[in-house]
C-alpha positions in Angstrom: 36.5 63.2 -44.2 33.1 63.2 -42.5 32.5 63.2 -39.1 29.2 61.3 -39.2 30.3 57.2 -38.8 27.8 55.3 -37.1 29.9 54.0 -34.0 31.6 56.0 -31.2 34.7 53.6 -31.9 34.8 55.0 -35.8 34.3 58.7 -34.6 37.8 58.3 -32.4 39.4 56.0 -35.7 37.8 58.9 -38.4 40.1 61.4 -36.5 36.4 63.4 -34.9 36.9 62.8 -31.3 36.2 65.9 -30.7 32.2 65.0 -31.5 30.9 64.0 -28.1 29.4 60.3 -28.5 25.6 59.9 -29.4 25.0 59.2 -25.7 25.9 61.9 -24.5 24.1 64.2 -22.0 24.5 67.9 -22.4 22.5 68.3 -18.6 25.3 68.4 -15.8 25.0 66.3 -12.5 23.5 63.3 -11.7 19.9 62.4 -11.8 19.6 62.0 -8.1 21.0 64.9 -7.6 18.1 66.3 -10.2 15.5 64.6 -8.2 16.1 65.7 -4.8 16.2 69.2 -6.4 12.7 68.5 -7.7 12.1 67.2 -4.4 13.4 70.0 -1.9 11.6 72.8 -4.2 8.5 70.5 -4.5 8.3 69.9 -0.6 9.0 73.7 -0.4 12.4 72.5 2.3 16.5 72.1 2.5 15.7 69.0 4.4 16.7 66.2 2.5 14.8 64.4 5.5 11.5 65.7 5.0 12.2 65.4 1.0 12.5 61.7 1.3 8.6 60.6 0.5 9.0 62.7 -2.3 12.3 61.1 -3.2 11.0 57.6 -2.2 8.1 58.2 -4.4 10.0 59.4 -7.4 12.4 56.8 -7.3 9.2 54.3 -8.4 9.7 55.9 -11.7 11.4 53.9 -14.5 13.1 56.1 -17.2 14.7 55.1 -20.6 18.2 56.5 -19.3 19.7 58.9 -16.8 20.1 61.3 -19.8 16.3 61.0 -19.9 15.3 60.9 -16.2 17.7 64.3 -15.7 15.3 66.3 -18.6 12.5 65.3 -16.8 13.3 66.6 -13.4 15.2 69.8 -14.8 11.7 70.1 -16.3 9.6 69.9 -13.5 11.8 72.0 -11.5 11.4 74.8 -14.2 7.8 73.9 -13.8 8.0 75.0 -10.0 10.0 77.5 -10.3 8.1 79.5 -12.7 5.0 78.9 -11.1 6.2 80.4 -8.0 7.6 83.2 -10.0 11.2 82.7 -8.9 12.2 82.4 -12.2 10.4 84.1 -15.5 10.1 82.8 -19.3 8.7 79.7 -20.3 9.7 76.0 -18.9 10.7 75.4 -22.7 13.7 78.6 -22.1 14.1 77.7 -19.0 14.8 73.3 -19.5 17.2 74.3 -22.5 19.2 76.8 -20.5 22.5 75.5 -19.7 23.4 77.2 -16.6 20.0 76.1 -14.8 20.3 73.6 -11.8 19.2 73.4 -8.3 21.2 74.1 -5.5 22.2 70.1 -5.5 22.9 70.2 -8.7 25.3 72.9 -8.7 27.0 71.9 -5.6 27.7 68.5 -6.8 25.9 66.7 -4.3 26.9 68.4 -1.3 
């Protein structure tokens, strides 16, 4: 049987449910939570106060899809990050690693 169908609705019928549907996003949290990572670390704060320009800013920006919107701040936050030397490799490594967030991320909000 192959695990291929078109349709997320013939992936569960084909017995493949394990395949994770074509929409889905291998980056954890939410893309606010993304943003105001980008945010904090671009404002060079933990203020989520003094973040908001850059959050009010950012939020201006149309994406595709969250899926999308989420590479593109883990992005520039590798960007930052390495620049500042906190974090070595290149932003290719670093935006395909996993286990990178921000602190926002990885707290789930909070």
């Amino acid at each position: 049987m192959s695990c291929a169908p078109a349709f997320a609705i013939a992936i569960l019928l084909s017995g493949c449910a394990s395949i994770p549907p074509k929409y889905a996003c291998p980056i954890v949290g939410e893309a606010v939570q993304w943003q105001a990572d980008y945010c904090l670390y671009e404002t060079e704060t933990d203020d989520i106060i003094a973040a908001q320009p850059c959050m009010d800013r950012e939020s201006r920006i149309s994406f595709p899809d969250s899926c999308a919107e989420k590479q593109h701040y883990k992005e520039q936050l590798c960007k930052l990050i390495i620049a500042s030397g906190k974090k070595s490799g290149s932003v290719e490594d670093c935006t395909k690693d996993l286990e990178f967030s921000g602190p926002t991320v990885r707290n789930g909000g909070a």
